[in-house]
N, C-alpha and C positions, 0 to 999 in steps of 0.2 A: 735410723734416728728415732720412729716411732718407741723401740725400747727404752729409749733415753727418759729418766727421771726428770730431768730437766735440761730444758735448751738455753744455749745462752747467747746472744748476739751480739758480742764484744767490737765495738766500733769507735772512731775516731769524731765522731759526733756531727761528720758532715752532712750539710743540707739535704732530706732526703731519706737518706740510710733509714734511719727509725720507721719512717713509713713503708718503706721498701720490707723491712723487715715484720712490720705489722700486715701487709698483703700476703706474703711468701712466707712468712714463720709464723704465723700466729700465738702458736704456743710458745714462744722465745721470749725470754726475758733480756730484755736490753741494756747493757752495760757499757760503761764509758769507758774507754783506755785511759788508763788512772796516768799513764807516762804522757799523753799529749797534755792532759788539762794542768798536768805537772811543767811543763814545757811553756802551755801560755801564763804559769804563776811568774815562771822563771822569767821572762818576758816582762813581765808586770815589776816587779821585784828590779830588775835593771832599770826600766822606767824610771823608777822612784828612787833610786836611791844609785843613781846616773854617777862614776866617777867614785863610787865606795863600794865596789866588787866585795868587798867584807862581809859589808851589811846586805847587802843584795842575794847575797848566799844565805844569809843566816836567815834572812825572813824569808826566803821562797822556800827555803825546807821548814820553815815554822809551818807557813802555810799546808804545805804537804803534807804534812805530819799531824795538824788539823785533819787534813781530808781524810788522811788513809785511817787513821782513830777517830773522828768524832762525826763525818760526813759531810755532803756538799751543803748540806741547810745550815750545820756548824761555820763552813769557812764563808759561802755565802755572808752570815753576818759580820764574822770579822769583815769581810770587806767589804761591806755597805758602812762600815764606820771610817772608813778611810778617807781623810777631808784633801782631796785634789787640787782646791782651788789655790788659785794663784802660780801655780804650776804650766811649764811649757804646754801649747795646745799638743803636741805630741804626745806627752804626758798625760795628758787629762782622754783623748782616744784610746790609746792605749789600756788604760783604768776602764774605759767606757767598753771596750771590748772585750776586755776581762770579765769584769763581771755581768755583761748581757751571755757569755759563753757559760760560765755557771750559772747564771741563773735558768740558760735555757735548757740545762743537761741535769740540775740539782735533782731530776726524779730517778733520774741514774749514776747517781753518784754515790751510793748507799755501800762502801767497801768495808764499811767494819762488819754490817752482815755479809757481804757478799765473801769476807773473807775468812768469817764464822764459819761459813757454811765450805768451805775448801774450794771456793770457784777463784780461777786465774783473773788479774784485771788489769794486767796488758795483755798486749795483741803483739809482742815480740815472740811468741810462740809459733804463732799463727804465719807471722808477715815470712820468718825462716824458713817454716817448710813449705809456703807458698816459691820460695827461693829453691830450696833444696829437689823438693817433687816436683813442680810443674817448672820453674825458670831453666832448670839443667835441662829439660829435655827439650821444651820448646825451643829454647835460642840458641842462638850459634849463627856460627859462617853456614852461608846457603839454606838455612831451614828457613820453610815459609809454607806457614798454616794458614786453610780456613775454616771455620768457625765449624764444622763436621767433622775435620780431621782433627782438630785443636780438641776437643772437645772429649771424642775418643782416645785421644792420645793421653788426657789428663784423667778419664778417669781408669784407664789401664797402670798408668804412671802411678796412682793413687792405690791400687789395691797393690801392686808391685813393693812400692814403699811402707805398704802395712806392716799389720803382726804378721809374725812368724810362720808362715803355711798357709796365708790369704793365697797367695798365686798362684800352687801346686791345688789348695783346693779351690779354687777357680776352673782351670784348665781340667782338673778332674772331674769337673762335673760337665763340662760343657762337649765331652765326647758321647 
């Protein structure tokens, strides 16, 4: 990792994570998974427009489309202009939790650079080959790891699932 130009620690923005990631990466730049905060639009978007599945589509990808081109401080304000009131208390939580989630994430929400610059901003990359390298081998009928065996086993899984001649030059060096 040290050779890496830059780190990035693409997260789902839960409680925590960023701290976690500011003790243990320091040097990591923190990036919001553009597809959850896309999920709590869509969210928001049914809220409001509850019963017109049309419109509820066309404004949550408005929004999106905001974010992923102009940023989270962009969409931020479109929805600080979104008048709630008189609306089911359901509705107005919903609003209310929407935008405390972007407003709490808006320092990482920066994807038009982030996508300038060639970095990924989901975490469907990520969550797959946590599926593909570490789930195929860890689970199944009768396997049962502990946190030493789990641990080696992921990162042998890890260099096996690399590039091309990681495991051959692994093993060759280790005689």
């Amino acid at each position: 990792m040290d050779r890496a130009d830059v780190w990035l620690a693409l997260t789902d923005g839960g409680a925590g994570l960023e701290e976690f990631v500011a003790v243990y990466f320091p040097r990591a730049q923190c990036v919001l998974d553009f597809y959850h905060a896309a999920e709590d639009l869509g969210a928001l978007a049914r809220a409001l427009y509850s019963g017109n599945e049309e419109q509820a589509v066309e404004v949550a990808q408005s929004w999106c489309h905001t974010l992923k081109h102009q940023g989270g401080a962009a969409l931020l304000a479109v929805l600080e202009t979104l008048d709630v009131r008189g609306r089911k208390a359901e509705t107005r939580q919903t609003y209310r939790r929407a935008l405390g989630y972007v407003r709490n994430n808006v320092h990482r929400m920066g994807y038009p650079c982030y996508l300038a610059d060639g970095w990924l901003i989901g975490s469907g990359h990520m969550e797959s080959a946590y599926k593909a390298v570490v789930g195929q081998r860890l689970t199944g009928n009768g396997r049962r790891w502990g946190e030493e065996g789990a641990d080696t086993v992921c990162h042998l899984r890890a260099l096996f699932k690399s590039e091309r001649g990681q495991w051959e030059a692994f093993w060759g060096n280790a005689a």
